[in-house]
N, C-alpha and C positions, 0 to 999 in steps of 0.2 A: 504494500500500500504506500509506502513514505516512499517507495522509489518512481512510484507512479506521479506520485504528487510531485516531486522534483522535476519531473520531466514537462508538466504541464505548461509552467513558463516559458520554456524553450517551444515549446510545440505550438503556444498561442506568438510568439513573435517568428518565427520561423515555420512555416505550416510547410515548407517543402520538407524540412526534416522529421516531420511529422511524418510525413510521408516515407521517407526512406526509416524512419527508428523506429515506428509503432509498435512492431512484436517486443522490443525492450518491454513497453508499459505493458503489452499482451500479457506476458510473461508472467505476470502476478497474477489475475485475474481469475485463473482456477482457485489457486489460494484463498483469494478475498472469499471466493464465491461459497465454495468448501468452507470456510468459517463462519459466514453465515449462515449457515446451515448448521451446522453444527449448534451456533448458538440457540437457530429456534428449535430444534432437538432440547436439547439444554432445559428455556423455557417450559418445553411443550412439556416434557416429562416429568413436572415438579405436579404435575395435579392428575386428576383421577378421570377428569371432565373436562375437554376444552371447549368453550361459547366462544367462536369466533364469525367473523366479518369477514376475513380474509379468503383471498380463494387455493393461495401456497397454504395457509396454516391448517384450511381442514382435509388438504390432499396431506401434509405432512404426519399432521395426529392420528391421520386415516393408516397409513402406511407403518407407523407407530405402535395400530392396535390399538389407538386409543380413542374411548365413545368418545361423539364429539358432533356436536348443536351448530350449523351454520345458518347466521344469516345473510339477506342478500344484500348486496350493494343496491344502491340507489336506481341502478340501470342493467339490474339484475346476470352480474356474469357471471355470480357464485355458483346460481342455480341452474344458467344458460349451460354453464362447461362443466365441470367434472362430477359437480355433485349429484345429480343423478345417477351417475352410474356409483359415486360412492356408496351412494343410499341404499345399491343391492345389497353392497356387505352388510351391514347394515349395524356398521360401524358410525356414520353421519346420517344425521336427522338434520331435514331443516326447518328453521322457526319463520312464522309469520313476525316476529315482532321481539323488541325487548324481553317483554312479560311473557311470550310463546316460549322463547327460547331459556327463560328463568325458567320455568315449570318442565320442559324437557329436560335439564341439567338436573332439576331436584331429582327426576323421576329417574333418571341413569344413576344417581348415585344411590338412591335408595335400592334401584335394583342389586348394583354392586354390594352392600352391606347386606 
């Protein structure tokens, strides 16, 4: 990441070297990538139940193993892309609303205990 960020000034006053250097900054980029991931990993697995928004997070908790309540984006892509077919496993539920998706989350953890 700090080698990427170093590089950035040169490549905004020089954009032809941009052009000939770009796999340098490339070069990190699995790294960053793989550590974010890792980190929502990290997150995702400190709880029993994840409610999320995101449409990476309930593919992630999904692949995890872990029950998990989505809802949808405002322009709906959570429900457009993956999570249907998540919802066979039937590992992702998804919520109408806030209050939809609180009462799923109770109702996964209750079953869990």
């Amino acid at each position: 990441w700090a080698a990427t960020r170093a590089l950035l000034p040169a490549f905004e006053r020089w954009p032809q070297a941009a052009d000939r250097l770009w796999w340098g900054a490339a070069a990190g980029f699995d790294g960053i990538a793989q550590a974010w991931v890792d980190r929502g990993r990290r997150m995702l697995s400190r709880g029993r139940v994840v409610v999320t928004d995101r449409l990476h997070g309930a593919i992630l908790a999904a692949q995890m193993g872990i029950p998990t309540v989505a809802l949808d984006s405002s322009y709906g892509k959570v429900h457009a892309s993956m999570v249907e077919r998540l919802c066979d496993t039937g590992l992702v539920q998804v919520a109408d609303g806030p209050d939809h998706a609180a009462a799923l989350a109770r109702d996964l953890l209750s079953d869990a205990d």
